[in-house]
C-alpha positions in Angstrom: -87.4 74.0 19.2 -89.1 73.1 22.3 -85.6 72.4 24.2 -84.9 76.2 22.7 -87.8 77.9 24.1 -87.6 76.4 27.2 -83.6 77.1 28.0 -84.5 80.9 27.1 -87.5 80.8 29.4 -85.2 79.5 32.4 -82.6 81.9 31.7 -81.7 83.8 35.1 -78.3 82.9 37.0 -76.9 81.7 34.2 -77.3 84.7 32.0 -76.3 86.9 35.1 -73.0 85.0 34.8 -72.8 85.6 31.6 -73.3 89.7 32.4 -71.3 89.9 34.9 -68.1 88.0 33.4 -68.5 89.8 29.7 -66.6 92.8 31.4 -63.2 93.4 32.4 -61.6 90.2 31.3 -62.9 90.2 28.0 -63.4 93.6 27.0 -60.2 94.5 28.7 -58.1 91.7 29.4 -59.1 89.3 26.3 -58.9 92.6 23.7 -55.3 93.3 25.3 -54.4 89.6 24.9 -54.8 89.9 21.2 -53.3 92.9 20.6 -49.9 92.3 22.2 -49.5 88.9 22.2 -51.6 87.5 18.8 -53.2 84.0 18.5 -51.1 82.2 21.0 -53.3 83.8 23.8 -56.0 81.4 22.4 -54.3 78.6 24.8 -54.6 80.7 28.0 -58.2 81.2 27.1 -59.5 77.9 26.1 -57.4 76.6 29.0 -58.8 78.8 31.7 -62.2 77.8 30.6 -61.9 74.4 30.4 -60.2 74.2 33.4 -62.4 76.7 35.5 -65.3 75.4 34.4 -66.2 72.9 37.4 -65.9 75.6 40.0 -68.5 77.4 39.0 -70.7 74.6 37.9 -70.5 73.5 41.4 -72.3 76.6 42.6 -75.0 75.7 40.5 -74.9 72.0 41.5 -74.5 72.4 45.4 -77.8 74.6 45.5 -79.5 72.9 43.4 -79.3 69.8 45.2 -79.4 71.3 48.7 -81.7 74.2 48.8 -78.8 75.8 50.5 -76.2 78.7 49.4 -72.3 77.4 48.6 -71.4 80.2 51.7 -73.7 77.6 54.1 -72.0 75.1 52.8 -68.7 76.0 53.6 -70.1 76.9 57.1 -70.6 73.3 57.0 -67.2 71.8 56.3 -65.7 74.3 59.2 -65.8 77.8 60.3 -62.3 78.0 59.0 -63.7 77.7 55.5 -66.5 80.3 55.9 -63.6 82.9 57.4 -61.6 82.4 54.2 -64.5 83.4 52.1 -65.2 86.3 54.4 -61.2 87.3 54.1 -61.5 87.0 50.3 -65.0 88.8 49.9 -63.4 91.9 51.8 -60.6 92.0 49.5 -63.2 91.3 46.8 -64.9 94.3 48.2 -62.1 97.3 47.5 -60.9 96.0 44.3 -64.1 94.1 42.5 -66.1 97.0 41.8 -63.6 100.0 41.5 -62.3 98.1 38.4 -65.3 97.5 36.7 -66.8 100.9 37.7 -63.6 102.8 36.4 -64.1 100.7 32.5 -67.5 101.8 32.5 -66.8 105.4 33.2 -64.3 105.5 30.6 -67.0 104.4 28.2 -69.7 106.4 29.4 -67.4 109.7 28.8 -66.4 108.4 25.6 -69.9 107.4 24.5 -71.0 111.4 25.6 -68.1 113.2 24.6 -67.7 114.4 27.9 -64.4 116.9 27.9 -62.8 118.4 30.7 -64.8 116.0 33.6 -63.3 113.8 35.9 -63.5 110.0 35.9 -63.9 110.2 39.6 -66.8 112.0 39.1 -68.2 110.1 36.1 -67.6 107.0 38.8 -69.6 109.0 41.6 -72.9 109.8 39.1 -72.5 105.9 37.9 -72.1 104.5 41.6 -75.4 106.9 42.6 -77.3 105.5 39.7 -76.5 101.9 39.7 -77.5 101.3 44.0 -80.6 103.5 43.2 -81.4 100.9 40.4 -80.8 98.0 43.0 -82.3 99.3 45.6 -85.8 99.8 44.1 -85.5 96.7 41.3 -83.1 94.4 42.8 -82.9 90.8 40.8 -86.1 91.3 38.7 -84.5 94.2 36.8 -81.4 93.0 36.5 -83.0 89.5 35.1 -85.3 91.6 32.9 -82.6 94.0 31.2 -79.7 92.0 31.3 -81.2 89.7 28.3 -81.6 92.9 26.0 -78.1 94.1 26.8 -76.3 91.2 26.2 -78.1 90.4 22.7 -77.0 94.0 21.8 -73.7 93.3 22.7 -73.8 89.8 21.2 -74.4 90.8 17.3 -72.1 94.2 17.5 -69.3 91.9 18.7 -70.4 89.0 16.1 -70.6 91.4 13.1 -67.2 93.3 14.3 -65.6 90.0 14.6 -66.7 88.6 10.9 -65.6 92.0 9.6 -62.2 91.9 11.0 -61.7 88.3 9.5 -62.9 89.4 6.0 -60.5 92.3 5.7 -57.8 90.0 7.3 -55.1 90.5 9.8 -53.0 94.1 9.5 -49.9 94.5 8.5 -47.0 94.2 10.7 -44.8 97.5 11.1 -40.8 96.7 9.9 -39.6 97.2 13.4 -42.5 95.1 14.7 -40.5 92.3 17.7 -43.3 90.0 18.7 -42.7 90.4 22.9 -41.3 87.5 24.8 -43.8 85.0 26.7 -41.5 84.5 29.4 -40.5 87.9 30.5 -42.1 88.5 33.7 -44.4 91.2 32.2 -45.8 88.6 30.4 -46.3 86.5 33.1 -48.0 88.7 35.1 -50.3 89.6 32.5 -51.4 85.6 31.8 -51.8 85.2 35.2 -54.2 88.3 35.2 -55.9 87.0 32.1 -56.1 83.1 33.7 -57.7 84.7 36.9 -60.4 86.5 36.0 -61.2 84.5 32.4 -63.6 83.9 32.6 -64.4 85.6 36.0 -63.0 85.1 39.1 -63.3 82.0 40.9 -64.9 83.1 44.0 -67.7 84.4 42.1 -69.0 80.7 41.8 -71.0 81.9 45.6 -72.9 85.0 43.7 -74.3 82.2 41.2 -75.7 80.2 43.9 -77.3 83.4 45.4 -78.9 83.9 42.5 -80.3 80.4 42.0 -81.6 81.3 45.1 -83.1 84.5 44.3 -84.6 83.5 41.0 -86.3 80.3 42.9 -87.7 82.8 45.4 -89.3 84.7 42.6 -90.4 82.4 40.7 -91.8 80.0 43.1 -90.2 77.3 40.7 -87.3 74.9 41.1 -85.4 73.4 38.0 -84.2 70.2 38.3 -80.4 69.7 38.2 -80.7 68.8 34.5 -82.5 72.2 33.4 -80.4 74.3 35.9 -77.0 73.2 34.7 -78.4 73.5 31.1 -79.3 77.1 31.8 -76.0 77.7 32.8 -73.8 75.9 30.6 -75.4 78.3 28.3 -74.2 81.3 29.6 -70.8 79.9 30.5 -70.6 78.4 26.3 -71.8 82.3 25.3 -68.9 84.0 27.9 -65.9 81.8 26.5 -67.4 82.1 22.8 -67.0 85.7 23.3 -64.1 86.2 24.9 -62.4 84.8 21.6 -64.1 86.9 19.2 -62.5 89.8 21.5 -59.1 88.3 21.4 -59.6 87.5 17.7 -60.8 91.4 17.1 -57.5 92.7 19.3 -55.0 90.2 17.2 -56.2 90.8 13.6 -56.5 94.8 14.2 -53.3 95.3 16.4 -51.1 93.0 17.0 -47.7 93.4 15.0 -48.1 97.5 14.8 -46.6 97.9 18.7 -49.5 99.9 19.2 -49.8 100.1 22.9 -53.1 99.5 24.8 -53.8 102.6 27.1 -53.6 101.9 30.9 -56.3 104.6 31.4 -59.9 104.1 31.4 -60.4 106.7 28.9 -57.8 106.1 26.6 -58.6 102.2 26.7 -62.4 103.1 25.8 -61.3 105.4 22.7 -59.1 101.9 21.0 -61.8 99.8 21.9 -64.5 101.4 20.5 -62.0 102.5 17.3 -61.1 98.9 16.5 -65.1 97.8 16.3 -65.8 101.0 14.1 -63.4 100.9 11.8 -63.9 97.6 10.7 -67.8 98.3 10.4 -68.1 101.7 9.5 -67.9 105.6 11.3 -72.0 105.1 11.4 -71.7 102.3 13.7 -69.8 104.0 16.5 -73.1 105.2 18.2 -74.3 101.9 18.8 -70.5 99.7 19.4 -70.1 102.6 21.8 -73.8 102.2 23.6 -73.6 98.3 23.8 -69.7 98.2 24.9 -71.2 100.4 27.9 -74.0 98.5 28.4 -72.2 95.3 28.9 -70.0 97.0 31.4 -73.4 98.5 33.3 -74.5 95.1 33.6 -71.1 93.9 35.1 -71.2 96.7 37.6 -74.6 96.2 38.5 -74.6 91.9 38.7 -71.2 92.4 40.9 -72.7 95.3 43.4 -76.1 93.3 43.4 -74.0 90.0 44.5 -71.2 91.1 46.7 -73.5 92.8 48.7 -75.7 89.7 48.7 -72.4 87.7 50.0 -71.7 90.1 52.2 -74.5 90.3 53.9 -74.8 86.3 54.1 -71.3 85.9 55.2 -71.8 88.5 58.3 -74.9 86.5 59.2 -73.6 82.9 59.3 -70.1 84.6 61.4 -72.9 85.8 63.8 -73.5 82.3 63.9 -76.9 82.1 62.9 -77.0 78.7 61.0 -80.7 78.5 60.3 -80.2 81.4 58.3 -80.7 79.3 54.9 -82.8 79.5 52.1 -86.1 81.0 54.4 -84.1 83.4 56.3 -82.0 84.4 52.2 -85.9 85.0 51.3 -86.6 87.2 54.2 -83.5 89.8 54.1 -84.8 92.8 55.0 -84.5 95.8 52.3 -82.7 97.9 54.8 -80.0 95.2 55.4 -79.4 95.4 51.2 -79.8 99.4 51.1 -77.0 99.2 53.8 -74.7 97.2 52.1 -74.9 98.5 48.7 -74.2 102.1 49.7 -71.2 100.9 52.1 -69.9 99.0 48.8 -70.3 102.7 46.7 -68.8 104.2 49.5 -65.7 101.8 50.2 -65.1 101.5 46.1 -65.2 105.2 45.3 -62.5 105.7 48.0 -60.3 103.4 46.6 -60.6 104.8 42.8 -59.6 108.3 44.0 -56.6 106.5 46.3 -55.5 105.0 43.0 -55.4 108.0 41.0 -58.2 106.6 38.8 -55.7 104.5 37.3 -57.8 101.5 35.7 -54.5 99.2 35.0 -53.0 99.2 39.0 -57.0 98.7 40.1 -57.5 95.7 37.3 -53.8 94.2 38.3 -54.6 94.3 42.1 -58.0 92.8 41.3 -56.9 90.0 39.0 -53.6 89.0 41.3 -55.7 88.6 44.1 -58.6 86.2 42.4 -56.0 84.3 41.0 -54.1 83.7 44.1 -57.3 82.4 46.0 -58.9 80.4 43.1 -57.1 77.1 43.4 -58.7 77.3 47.5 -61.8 78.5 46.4 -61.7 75.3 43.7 -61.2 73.0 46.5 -63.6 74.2 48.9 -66.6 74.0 46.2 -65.7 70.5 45.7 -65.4 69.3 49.3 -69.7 70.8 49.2 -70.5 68.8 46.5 -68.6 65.7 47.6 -69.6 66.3 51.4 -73.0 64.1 53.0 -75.5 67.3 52.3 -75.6 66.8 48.6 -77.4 63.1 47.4 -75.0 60.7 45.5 -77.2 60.9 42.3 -76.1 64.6 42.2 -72.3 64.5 42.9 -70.4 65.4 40.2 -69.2 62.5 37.8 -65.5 61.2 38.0 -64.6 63.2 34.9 -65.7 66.9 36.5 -63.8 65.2 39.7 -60.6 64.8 37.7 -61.2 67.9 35.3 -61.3 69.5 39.0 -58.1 68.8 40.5 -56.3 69.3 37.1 -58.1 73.5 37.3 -56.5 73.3 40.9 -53.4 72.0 39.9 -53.1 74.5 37.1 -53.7 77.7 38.9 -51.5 76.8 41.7 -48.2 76.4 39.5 -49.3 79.3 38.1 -49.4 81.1 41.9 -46.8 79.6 43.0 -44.3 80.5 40.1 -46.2 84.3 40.8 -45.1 84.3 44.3 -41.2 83.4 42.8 -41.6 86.6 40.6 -42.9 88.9 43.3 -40.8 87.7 46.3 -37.9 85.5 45.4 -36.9 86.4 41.9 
């Protein structure tokens, strides 16, 4: 019990992990999975967990042992490496947010009824809301609110998900033709659902900023044992749930070629239909609240850390290398206010060049995490490997291996993209 209360009493960069991956690839990607391709999707899933799992453990690790942020670690290895991770937290920054942002404006006009209004502007009041939130609260807030929401979310999706196994699976129309794994449509969309299952890769950074954060606040360092427990936590809840999503999208749809809307509105009406109907009309109130919720969380933990990163990244180009933990602590609010308004301004631009159209935003924001994760992977391990972290907190030679295999595995999945896209 004493282990218990204690792992809930550290909860901070963990549980922020947890937030901010519960969004697009689970309620999106992991439902979708489900629904049009059944319980072989499981594989994918489990897989990209397994295999993803030491990259963002490292983030964790690296700080931990070092004081220092993953970013000033790759500053470290080479300025070569911290330029990559500038190149892929600019892409980061026009796709990142104007996904998750257009999900959670679908949800917030189904949740209110709204009729006639534009998702654009739904985007706008959410954008205005969420970097007025930041900008006053910052990390205690999100800390603070973030353990409600994701509890709420939690037992909706645990009581939807025991429902849906009582009544058991649907049945399958006459005409129903499971669809073919190997067609490149299929492809593409297991390569979406590897790369941002259970987040994207280059996310692994925003956890180390937060260890950071929370250490500053608290005026308290865990040792490498309680930290990685604290996160292993989130990272079980994240994968736990993206399976009860799956399992919710595969016993409700799969077999009666219903299609999964690529609008952000329509998406939001079948997701909140396939928890209600399941536990009752009455419930739809609160499915729809918590299914918004989570996705307020994601938007606010990604705008909270990409500006972080972004501001961190700019500093170390400047080439300011003392800027480490001290100079993280001293940011000044107006550097933060800056970068959280440019981020509303640069992600609200690319919604309305997309038409609002969630599925090109989600596929140009998956395609491009995927493509960089197998670099990302290798850069996070050449920081813990590398002289600034002790011996006694290097990874073991089983996260070493599991390591290389995640690296392997996403780059025979790039590379067999890049034959789709250019060759094929």
């Amino acid at each position: 019990m004493q282990k218990i209360t204690t792992l809930l009493k550290n909860l901070g960069p963990g549980l922020l992990f947890a937030s901010m991956a519960i969004g697009t690839s689970h309620l999106v990607l992991s439902t979708k999975a489900g629904a049009q391709y059944g319980w072989i999707m499981l594989i994918p899933i489990i897989l990209a967990n397994i295999l993803k799992y030491p990259f963002f453990e490292f983030g964790i690790r690296y700080t931990n042992a070092t004081n220092k942020t993953l970013i000033e670690g790759y500053l470290n290895r080479g300025k070569g490496y911290l330029w990559f991770y500038a190149l892929i937290t600019l892409v980061s920054t026009f796709t990142i947010l104007a996904a998750l942002y257009l999900v959670t404006s679908g949800l917030l006009i189904n949740l209110l009824n709204f009729t006639n209004v534009s998702i654009t502007l739904v985007a706008f009041a959410l954008f205005a809301f969420i970097s007025a939130l930041l900008i006053i609260g910052k990390y205690v807030f999100l800390e603070k609110s973030l353990k409600i929401i994701v509890s709420i979310l939690g037992i909706a999706l645990l009581a939807t998900t025991a429902m849906v196994i009582f009544k058991g699976k649907v049945n399958e129309v006459a005409n129903f033709n499971p669809p073919s794994l190997f067609s490149n449509a299929s492809i593409l969309f297991i390569i979406g659902l590897v790369g941002w299952m259970p987040t994207a890769v280059e996310t692994s950074s925003w956890l180390s900023m937060w260890t950071i954060e929370k250490q500053k606040l608290t005026n308290k360092k865990l040792n490498l044992k309680e930290a990685l427990s604290e996160f292993n936590f989130g990272y079980i809840v994240t994968a736990i749930l993206a399976i009860f999503f799956m399992t919710i999208g595969c016993l409700s749809l799969y077999g009666t070629n219903t299609e999964m809307s690529s609008s952000a509105v329509g998406f939001a009406d079948q997701l909140i239909n396939l928890f209600t109907i399941h536990i009752g009309e009455w419930t739809t109130i609160f499915v729809a609240t918590a299914a918004f919720a989570t996705m307020f969380s994601s938007c606010m933990t990604a705008h909270d850390a990409i500006a972080r990163v972004s501001i961190d990244v700019l500093q170390k180009l400047k080439n300011k290398p003392n800027n480490t933990t001290e100079e993280i602590k001293k940011q000044s609010k107006s550097y933060f206010t800056i970068a959280v308004l440019v981020l509303t301004v640069i992600n609200l631009a690319v919604i309305v060049f997309f038409n609002s159209n969630m599925g090109k935003v989600v596929a140009l924001a998956t395609f491009v995490s995927f493509i960089v994760a197998p670099v990302v992977g290798y850069m996070n391990l050449k920081n813990v490997l590398s002289t600034d972290v002790a011996k006694e907190h290097q990874p073991k030679k089983w996260l070493q291996i599991l390591t290389y295999l995640g690296i392997l595995f996403l780059s025979l999945f790039a590379v067999y993209y890049c034959y789709i896209e250019i060759i094929a």
